[in-house]
PLY file of the C-alpha trace (Angstrom):
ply
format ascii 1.0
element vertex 77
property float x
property float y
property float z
element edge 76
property int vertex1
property int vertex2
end_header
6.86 5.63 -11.98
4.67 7.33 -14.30
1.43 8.98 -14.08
-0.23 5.92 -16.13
1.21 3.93 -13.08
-0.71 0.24 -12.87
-2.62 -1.23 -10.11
0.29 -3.51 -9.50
2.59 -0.94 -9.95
0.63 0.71 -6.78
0.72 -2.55 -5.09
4.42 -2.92 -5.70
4.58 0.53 -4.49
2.92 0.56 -1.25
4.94 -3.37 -0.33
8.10 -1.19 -0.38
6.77 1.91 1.48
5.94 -0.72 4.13
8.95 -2.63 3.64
11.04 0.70 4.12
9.40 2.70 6.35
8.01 -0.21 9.06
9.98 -3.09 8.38
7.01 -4.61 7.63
7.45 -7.90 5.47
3.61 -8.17 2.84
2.30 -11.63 2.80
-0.41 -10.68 0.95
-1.96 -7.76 -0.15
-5.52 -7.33 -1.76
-7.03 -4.16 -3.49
-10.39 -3.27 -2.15
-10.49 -0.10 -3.73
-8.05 1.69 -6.61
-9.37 5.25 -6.53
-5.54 6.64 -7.73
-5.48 8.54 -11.53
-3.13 10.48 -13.05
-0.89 9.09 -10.01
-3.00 11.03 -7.48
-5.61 9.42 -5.25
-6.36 6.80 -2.62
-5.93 3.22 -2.75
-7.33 1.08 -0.43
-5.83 -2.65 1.00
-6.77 -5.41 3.14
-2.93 -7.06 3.54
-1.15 -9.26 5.90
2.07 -8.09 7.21
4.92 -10.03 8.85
7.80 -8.31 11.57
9.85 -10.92 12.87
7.74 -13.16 12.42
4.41 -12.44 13.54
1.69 -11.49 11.47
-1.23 -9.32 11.96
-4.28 -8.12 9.31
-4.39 -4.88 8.36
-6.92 -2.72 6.49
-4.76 0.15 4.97
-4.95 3.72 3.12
-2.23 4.65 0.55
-1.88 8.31 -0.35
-0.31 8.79 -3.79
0.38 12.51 -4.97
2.50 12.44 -8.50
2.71 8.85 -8.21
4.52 8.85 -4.84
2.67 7.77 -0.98
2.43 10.70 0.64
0.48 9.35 3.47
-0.76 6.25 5.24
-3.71 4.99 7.29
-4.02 1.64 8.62
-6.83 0.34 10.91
-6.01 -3.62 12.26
-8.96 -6.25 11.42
0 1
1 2
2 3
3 4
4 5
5 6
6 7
7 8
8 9
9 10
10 11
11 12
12 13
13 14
14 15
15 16
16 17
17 18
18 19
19 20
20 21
21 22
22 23
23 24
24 25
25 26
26 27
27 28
28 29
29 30
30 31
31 32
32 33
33 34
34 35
35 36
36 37
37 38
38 39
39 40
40 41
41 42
42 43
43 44
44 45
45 46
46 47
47 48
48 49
49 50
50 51
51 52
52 53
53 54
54 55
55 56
56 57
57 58
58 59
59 60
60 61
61 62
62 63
63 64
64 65
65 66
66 67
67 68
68 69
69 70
70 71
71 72
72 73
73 74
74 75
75 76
């Protein structure tokens, strides 16, 4: 990705992140807040995941740094 990466880019971005580093399948995954630029920044989710099966809502934090998640925060609703 570039710098002049797209909101879905992000969104693509953050599906595999969860894909790869929870096994976390997305069901759905809105943006509540896109505060990344220049491919640094926050963005801010309200998803569904599925793992095996069950799902579960989740209110998450994406840290991008040079258009890469750096971090995570989730909080279940």
């Amino acid at each position: 990705m570039t710098n002049n990466t797209t909101e879905a880019e992000l969104k693509q971005a953050a599906m595999r992140y969860l894909k790869s580093h929870y096994n976390e399948d997305t069901v759905s995954m809105d943006v509540r807040d896109n505060g990344v630029e220049d491919g640094n920044g926050v963005l801010h989710v309200d998803c569904t995941v599925s793992v095996g099966g069950s799902r579960s809502d989740w209110t998450k934090w994406f840290t991008f740094e040079n258009s890469k998640i750096t971090d995570l925060q989730a909080k279940l609703r």
